[in-house]
C-alpha positions, 0 to 999 in steps of 0.5 A: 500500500502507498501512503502519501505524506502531505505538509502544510502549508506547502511551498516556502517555510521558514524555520521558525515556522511549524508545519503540519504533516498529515500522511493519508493512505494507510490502512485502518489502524496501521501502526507505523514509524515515522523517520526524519533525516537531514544532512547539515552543511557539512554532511553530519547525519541527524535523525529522528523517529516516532511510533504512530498508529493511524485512525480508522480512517487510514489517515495520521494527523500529528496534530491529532495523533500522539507518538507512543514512543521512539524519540519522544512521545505525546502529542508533538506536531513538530517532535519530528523536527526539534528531537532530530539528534546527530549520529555524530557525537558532541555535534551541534546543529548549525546553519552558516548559509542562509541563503541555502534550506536544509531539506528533511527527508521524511518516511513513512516505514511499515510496522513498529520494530525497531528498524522497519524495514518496508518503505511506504511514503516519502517527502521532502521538507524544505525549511529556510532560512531568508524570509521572502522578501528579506534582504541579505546586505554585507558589511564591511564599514571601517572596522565592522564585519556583519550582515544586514538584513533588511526585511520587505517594504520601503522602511525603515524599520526598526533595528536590532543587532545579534551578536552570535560568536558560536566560537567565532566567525560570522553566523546569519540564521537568527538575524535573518529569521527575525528580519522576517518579523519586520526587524531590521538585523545586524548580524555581528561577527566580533572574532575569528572572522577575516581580519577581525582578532582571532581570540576574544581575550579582550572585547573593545567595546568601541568596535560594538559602538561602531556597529551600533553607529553604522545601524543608527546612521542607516537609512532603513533602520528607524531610531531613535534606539537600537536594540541588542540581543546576546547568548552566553558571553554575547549576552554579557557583551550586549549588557555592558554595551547597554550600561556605556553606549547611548542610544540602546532602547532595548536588551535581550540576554539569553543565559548570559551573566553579570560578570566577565567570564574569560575575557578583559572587557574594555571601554576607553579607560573603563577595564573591567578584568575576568573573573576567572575560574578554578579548573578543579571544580569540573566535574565528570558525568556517569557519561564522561562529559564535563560539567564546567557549572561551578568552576567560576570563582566564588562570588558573594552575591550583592557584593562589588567585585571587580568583574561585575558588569555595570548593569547599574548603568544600563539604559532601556529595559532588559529581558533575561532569558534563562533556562534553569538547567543550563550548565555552562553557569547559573544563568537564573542566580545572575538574572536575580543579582542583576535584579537586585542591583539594578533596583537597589540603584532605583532602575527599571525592574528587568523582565525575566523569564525562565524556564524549567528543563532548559539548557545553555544553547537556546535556539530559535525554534525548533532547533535540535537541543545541544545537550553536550558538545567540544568546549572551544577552549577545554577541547573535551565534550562540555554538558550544556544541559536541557531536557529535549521536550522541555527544551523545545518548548522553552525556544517556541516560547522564549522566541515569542516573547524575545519578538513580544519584547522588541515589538514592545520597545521598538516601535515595530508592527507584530508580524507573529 
């Protein structure tokens, strides 16, 4: 029997879009495994699979339909997608070509055993990552090395600049999805990129400035404000840029923290020094991954220390994204010390949210989760944290209220 895989909407899907796939022709009740695959830019395989059966009419809905098993279970109309899991070890899923899709392959296999063997329906899903209409710009202005994109219409538009090092280099995909929603996006490159230094021992934040400069003088980008948005050490970055720089409306930080971490951050003749860590506090998992959680040194919260970021300082309203698991710091314990401080110093209230079962790496959505993979610095396998399901929901959400927060304070049109 041949069964026929349908996915809707059809045509052009962005990323950070949901689909639904409905298979139709199977027979009444048939159990059946459903198998998605895709090969990212560098061939690494990722795959998922979930156990249906089909209702009585032959029809699998996985909008209706719960999976009894496989990578997860329950009701998870994109479970195929956010589940999907390298065959590689410690490999993150990545996109460094937007102007490319990935295409997931998705099968429908006769039959629950572990390995089905009999083939019954095939698609093709194209996921992309430049909205329609969107504008891919290269930037090489003085100093700056980025990528702006500019969303349909005559503009301007309100401005938003991603800083995204993921270990260095030039990464596109987030600035261009939320170009999509009406943003116009700087992707930032800040090391490791041409001739931009290749280690981030000391951020110069007069190179963020000049960024933030070049958005503020661009025709197509509507001030009076800019807004920032950061992951990890990025997020750290967008802070201090936020407490020293005019003309910043708006900060997101996701799981970043209130301290430099390993780097010298430098503004004029403001140095902020790293607070350092203690390597013998690195713990091993029954796995044999490293759990780096607790090896910052000790910092009594409320206190002043010499790596804590200014967040007194900081102008506009922030947004703390935090996942409650993640491993590579304490994310929440920051957002609550730059809670305290930023009151303590009758600033506005930060908005946080967090969420349980989350990790370090949150995506936009849909993502695959990145439990562990080689730490940049370490060159062993580091635990990110997170639990799969709760981790997907958590970047659907946390993608919603990042638009939410810039549409607020940004003056934008909601494109959600």
């Amino acid at each position: 029997m041949a069964a026929t895989v349908v996915v809707e909407p059809a045509g052009l899907c962005c990323w950070d879009e949901p689909v639904r796939i409905v298979v139709r022709g199977l027979a009444s009740e048939q159990p059946v495994t459903l198998r998605a695959s895709l090969r990212d830019e560098k061939g690494a395989l990722f795959r998922a699979h979930a156990r249906y059966c089909a209702d009585r009419g032959g029809e699998l809905d996985l909008t209706r339909t719960p999976a009894l098993g496989g990578s997860f279970a329950g009701l998870e109309p994109m479970g195929l997608i956010w589940a999907l899991e390298p065959e590689k070890p410690f490999w993150r899923f990545l996109k460094r070509d937007v102007q490319t899709p990935y295409e997931v392959e998705l099968e429908v296999l006769e039959g629950h055993d572990p390995e089905p063997q009999r083939a019954l329906g095939r698609a093709v899903l194209e996921r992309h990552f430049l909205p329609p209409g969107v504008r891919r710009k290269p930037v090489r202005a003085g100093r700056v090395r980025a990528t702006l994109f500019l969303p349909p219409g005559p503009g301007p538009f309100p401005g938003i600049i991603d800083i995204f090092g993921v270990g260095g280099g030039l990464f596109e995909y987030r600035a261009s999805l939320l170009a999509g929603h009406g943003f116009a996006t700087l992707a930032l490159a800040y090391y490791d990129y041409e001739d931009l230094p290749k280690t981030y021992d000391t951020v110069h934040v007069g190179y963020f400035e000049e960024a933030l400069n070049f958005m503020l003088q661009h025709p197509q980008v509507k001030g009076p404000g800019i807004g920032l948005l950061g992951i990890s050490l990025e997020a750290n970055i967008c802070l201090f840029m936020a407490s020293f720089l005019k003309n910043v409306s708006a900060t997101v930080s996701i799981n970043g923290s209130l301290f430099c971490m390993n780097s010298t951050i430098q503004y004029k003749e403001t140095v902020i020094p790293p607070l350092g860590h203690d390597l013998r506090r690195i713990k091993v998992t029954f796995s044999g991954i490293l759990d780096i959680v607790d090896i910052r040194n000790t910092i009594i919260g409320g206190c002043e220390h010499p790596s804590m970021l200014p967040i007194e300082k900081a102008q506009g309203p922030i947004l703390f994204i935090v996942g409650q698991d993640d491993h590579n710091w304490r994310s929440e314990s920051f957002a609550q010390l730059a809670t305290e401080r930023l009151q303590t110093h009758g600033k506005e209230k930060p908005q946080i949210i967090s969420y349980p079962g989350t990790g370090h790496y949150i995506e936009p959505p849909y993502f695959p989760m990145c439990p562990a993979s080689l730490h940049r610095l370490l060159d062993k396998p580091v635990l990110w944290g997170g639990e799969a399901r709760a981790h997907g929901k958590a970047q659907v959400d946390a993608w919603k209220q990042i638009l939410t927060f810039f549409y607020q304070h940004l003056g934008a049109s909601p494109r959600l």
